[in-house]
Kinemage of the C-alpha trace (Angstrom):
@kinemage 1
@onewidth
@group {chain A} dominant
@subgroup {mainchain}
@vectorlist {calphas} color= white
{ca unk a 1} P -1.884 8.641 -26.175
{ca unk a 2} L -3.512 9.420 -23.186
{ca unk a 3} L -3.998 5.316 -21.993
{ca unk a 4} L -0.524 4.797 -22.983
{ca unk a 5} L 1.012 7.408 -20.680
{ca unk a 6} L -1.490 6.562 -17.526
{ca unk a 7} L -0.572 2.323 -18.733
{ca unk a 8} L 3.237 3.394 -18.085
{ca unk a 9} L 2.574 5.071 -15.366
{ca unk a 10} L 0.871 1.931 -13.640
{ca unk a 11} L 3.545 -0.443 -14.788
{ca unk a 12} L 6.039 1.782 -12.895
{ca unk a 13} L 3.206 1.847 -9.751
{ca unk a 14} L 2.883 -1.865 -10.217
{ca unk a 15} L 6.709 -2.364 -9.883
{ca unk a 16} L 7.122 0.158 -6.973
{ca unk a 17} L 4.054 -0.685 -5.096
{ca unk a 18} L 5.077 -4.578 -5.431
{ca unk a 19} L 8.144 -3.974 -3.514
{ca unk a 20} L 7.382 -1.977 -0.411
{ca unk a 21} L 3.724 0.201 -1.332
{ca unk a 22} L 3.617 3.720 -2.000
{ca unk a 23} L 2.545 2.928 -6.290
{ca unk a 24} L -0.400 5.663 -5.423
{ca unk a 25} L 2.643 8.038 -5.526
{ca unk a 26} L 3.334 7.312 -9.342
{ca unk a 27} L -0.260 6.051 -10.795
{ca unk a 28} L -2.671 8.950 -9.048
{ca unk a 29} L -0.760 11.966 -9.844
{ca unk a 30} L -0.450 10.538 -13.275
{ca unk a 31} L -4.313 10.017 -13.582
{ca unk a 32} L -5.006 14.048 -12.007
{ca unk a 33} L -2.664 15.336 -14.429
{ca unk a 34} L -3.967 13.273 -17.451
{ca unk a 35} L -7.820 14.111 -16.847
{ca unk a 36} L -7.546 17.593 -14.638
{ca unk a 37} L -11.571 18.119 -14.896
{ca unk a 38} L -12.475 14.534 -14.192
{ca unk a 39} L -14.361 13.728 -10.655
{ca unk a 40} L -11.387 13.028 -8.029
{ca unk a 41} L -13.402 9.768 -6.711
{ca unk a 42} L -13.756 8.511 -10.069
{ca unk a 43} L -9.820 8.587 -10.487
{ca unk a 44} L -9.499 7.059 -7.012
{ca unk a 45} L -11.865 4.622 -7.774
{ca unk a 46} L -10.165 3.764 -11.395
{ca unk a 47} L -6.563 3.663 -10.016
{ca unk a 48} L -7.951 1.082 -7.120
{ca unk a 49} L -9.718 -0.879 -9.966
{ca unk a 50} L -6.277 -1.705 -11.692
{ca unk a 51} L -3.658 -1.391 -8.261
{ca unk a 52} L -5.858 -4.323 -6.657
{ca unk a 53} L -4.766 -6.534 -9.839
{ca unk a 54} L -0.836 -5.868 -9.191
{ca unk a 55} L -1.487 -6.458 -5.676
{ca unk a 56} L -2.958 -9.367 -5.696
{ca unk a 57} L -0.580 -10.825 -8.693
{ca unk a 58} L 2.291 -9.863 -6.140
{ca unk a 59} L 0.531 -11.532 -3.165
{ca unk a 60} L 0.720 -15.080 -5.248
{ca unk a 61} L 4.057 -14.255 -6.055
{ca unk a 62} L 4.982 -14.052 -2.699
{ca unk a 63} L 3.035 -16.418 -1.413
{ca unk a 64} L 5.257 -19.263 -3.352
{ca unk a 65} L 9.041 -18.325 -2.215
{ca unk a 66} L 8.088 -16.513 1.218
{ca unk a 67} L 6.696 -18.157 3.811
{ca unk a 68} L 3.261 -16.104 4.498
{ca unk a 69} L 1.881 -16.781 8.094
{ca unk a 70} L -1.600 -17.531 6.976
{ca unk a 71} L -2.965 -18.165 10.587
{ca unk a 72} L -2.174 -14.587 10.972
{ca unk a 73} L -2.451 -13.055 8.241
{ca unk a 74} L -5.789 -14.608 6.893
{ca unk a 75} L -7.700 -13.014 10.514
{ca unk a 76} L -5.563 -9.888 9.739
{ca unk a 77} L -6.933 -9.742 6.283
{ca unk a 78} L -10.499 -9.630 7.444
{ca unk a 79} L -10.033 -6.938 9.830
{ca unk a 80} L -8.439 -5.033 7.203
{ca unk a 81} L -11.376 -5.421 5.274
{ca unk a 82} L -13.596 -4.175 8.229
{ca unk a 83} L -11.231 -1.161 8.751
{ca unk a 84} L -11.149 -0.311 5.551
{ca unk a 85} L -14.747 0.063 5.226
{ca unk a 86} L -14.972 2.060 8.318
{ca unk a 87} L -12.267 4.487 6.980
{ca unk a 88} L -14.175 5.014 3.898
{ca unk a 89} L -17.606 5.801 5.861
{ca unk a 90} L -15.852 8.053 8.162
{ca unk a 91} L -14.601 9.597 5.261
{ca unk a 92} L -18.414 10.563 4.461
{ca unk a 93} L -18.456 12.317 8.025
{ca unk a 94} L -15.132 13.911 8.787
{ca unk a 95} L -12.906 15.936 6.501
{ca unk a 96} L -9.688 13.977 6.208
{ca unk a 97} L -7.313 17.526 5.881
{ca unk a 98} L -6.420 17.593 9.051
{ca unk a 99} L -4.082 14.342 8.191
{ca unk a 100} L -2.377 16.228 5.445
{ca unk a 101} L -0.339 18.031 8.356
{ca unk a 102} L 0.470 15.470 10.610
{ca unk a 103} L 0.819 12.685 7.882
{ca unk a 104} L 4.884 14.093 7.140
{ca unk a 105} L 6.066 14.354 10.805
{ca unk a 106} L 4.723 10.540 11.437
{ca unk a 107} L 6.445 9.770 7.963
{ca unk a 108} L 9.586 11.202 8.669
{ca unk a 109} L 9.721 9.235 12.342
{ca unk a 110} L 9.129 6.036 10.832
{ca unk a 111} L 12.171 7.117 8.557
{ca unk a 112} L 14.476 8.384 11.075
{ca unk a 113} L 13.983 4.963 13.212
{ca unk a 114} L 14.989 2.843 10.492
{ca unk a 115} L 17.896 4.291 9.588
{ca unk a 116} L 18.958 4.564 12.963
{ca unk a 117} L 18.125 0.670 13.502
{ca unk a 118} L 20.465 -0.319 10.956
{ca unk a 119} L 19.658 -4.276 11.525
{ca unk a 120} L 15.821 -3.405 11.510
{ca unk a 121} L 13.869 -5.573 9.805
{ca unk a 122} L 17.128 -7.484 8.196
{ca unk a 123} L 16.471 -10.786 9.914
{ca unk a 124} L 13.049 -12.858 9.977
{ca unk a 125} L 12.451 -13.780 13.480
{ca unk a 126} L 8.942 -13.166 15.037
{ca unk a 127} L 8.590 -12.606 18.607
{ca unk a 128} L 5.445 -13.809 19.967
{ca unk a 129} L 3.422 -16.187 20.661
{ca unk a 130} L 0.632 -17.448 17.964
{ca unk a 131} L -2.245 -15.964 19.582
{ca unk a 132} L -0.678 -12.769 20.910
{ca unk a 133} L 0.170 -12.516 17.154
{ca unk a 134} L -2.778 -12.925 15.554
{ca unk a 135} L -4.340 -10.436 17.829
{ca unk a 136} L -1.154 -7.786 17.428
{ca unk a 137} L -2.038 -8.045 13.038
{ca unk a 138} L -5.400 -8.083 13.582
{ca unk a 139} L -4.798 -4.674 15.592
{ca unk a 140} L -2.482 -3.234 12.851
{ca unk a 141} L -4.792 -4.258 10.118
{ca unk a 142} L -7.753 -2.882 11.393
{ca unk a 143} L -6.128 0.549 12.085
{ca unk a 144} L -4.387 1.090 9.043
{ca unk a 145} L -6.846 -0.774 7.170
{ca unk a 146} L -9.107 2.200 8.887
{ca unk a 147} L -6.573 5.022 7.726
{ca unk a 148} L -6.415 3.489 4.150
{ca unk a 149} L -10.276 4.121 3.570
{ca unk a 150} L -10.050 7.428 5.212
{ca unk a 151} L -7.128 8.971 3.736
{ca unk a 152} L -4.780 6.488 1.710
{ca unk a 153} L -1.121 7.937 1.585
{ca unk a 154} L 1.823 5.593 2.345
{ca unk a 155} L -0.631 2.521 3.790
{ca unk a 156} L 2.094 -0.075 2.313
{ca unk a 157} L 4.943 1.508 4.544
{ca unk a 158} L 2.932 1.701 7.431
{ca unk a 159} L 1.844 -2.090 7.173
{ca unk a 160} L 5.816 -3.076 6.404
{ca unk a 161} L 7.004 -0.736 9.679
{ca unk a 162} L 4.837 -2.397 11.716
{ca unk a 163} L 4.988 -5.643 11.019
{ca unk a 164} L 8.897 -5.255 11.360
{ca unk a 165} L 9.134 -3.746 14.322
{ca unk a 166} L 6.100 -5.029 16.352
{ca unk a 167} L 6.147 -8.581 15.221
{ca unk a 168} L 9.718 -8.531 14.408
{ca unk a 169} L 9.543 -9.962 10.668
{ca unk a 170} L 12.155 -9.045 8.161
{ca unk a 171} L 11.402 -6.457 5.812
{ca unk a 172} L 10.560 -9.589 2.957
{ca unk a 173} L 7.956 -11.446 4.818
{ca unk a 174} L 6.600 -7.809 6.165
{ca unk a 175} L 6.660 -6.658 2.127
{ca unk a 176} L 4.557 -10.159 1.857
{ca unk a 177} L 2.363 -9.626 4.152
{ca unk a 178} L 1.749 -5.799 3.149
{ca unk a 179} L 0.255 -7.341 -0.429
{ca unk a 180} L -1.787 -9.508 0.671
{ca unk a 181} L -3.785 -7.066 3.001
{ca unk a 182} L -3.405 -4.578 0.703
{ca unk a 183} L -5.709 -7.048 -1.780
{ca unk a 184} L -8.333 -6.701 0.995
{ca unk a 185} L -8.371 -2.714 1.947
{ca unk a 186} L -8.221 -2.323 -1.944
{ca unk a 187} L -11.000 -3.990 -2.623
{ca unk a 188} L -13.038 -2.516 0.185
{ca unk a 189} L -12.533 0.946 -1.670
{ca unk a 190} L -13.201 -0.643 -5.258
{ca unk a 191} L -16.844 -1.807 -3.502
{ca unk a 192} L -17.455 1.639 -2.232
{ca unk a 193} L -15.985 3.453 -5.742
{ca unk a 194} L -18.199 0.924 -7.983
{ca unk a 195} L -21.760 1.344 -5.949
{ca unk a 196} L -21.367 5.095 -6.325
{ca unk a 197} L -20.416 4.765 -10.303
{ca unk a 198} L -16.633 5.693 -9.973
{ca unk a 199} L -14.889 3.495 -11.923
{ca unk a 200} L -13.452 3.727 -15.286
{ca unk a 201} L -13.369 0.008 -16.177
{ca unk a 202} L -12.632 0.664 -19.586
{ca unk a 203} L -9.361 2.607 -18.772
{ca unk a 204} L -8.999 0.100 -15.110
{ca unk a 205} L -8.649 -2.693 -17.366
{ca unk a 206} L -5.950 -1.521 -19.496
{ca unk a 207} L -4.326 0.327 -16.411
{ca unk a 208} L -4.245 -3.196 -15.108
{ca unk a 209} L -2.284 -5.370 -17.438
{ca unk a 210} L 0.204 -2.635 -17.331
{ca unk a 211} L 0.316 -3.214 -13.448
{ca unk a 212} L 0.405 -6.411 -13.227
{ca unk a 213} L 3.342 -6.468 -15.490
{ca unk a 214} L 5.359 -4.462 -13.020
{ca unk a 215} L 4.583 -6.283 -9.805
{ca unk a 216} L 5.704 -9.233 -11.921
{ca unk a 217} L 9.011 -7.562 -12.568
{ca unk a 218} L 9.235 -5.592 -8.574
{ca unk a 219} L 8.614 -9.241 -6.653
{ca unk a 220} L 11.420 -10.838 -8.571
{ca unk a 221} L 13.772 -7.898 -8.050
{ca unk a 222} L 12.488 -8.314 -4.116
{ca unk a 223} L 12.853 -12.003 -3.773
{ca unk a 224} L 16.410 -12.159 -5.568
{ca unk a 225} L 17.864 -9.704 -3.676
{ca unk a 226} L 15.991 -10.203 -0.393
{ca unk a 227} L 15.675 -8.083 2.851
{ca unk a 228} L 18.203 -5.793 2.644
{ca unk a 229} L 16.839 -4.686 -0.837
{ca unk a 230} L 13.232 -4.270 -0.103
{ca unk a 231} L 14.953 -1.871 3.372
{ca unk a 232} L 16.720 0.354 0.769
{ca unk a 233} L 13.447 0.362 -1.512
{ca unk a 234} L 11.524 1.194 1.429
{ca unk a 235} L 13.818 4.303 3.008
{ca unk a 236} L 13.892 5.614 -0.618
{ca unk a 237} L 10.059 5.467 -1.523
{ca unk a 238} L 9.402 6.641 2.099
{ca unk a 239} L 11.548 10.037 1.819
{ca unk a 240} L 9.298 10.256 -1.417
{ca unk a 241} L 6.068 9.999 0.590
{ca unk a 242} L 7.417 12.552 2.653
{ca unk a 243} L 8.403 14.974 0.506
{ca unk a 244} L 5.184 14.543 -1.511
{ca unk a 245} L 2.754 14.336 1.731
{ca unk a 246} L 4.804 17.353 2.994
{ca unk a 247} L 4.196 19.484 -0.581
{ca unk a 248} L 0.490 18.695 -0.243
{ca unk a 249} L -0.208 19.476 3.521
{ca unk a 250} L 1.654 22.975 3.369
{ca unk a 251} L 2.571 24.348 0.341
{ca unk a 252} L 0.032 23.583 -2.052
């Protein structure tokens, strides 16, 4: 009973996270509330052990109906990796709480300037030059690649915002490019999780067929529909991150 209700619960991650991020709102809460004694890092580690399977299974999807700016993006990835890594050793050094607080106010920005900018992010149409680019994703990726190892929350929405509104891609090819360094700072934490023995692979493994099966079903809601979908997806899962981040950093 238990792997069925934590498998559901990473279909509907797989699905959301697929789309525009933010499946860590769905899967881990499911995985704290199904095993409340467990170690916390081993249900990090086991919900990264199946998310990285969606991920990457939405990545390929992508990758065949969106045009993915692999000269970019393939750099980007690698400094993702890099910052992802770093995050997760700083983690070792510096309490992360102080985040909790400040993590809703940035949240609710990024919210408030997309709804404002009502054509944000609706038309594909990057603005620089190759080099300047690669160097601007490289940037993004290693920061928030950084601030995925060290804290987590709402990484997928800060990869889409940014690659929207710095490099000026639609929210599609931004959602495309999301995945695909999401694969990379995922599997920076699954290194880190699996040298230090937390990792349910038994449970992962189910967890992950379950996921992949809703990133199936979220990129082909994504690429029928387009940008304007994945903008609504993105507003609505974003007030969620909010009002979740917002719960944890000063009420509970």
């Amino acid at each position: 009973m238990e792997l069925a209700l934590v498998s559901l619960a990473s279909l509907l991650a797989g699905l959301v996270d697929s789309i525009v991020g933010g499946g860590g709102l769905i899967l881990v809460p499911a995985l704290f509330a199904t095993w409340p004694t467990a170690a916390p890092a081993t249900l990090f580690g086991t919900n990264k052990s199946a998310a990285v399977w969606g991920t990457t299974i939405a990545t390929w999807q992508y990758s065949r109906r969106v045009h993915i700016r692999w000269p970019v993006m393939l750099p980007a990835s690698l400094a993702a990796l890099a910052g992802s890594f770093a995050g997760a050793w700083g983690v070792t050094l510096i309490d992360p709480g102080f985040l909790r607080k400040l993590l809703p106010a940035v949240l609710l920005a990024v919210l408030l300037y997309t709804l404002a900018r009502k054509d944000l992010g609706r038309t594909h149409a990057p603005r620089h030059t190759r080099g300047r680019e690669t160097l601007l994703a490289c940037a993004i990726a290693l920061v928030i690649g950084g601030y995925d190892g060290f804290f987590g929350p709402g990484t997928g929405s800060f990869f889409i915002f940014l690659f929207v509104r710095v490099l000026g891609y639609d929210f599609l090819n931004a959602s495309a490019s999301a995945k695909l360094l999401n694969v990379w700072t995922n599997l920076a934490a699954i290194a880190l999780f699996a040298a230090k023995g937390h990792v349910w692979w038994h449970i992962g493994l189910a967890m992950a067929a379950a996921n992949v099966a809703g990133s199936l079903i979220g990129t082909r809601l994504a690429l029928k529909h387009g940008a304007g979908f994945v903008r609504g997806v993105f507003i609505v899962v974003v007030g969620a991150l909010i009002v979740k981040t917002g719960y944890d950093g000063f009420l509970r």
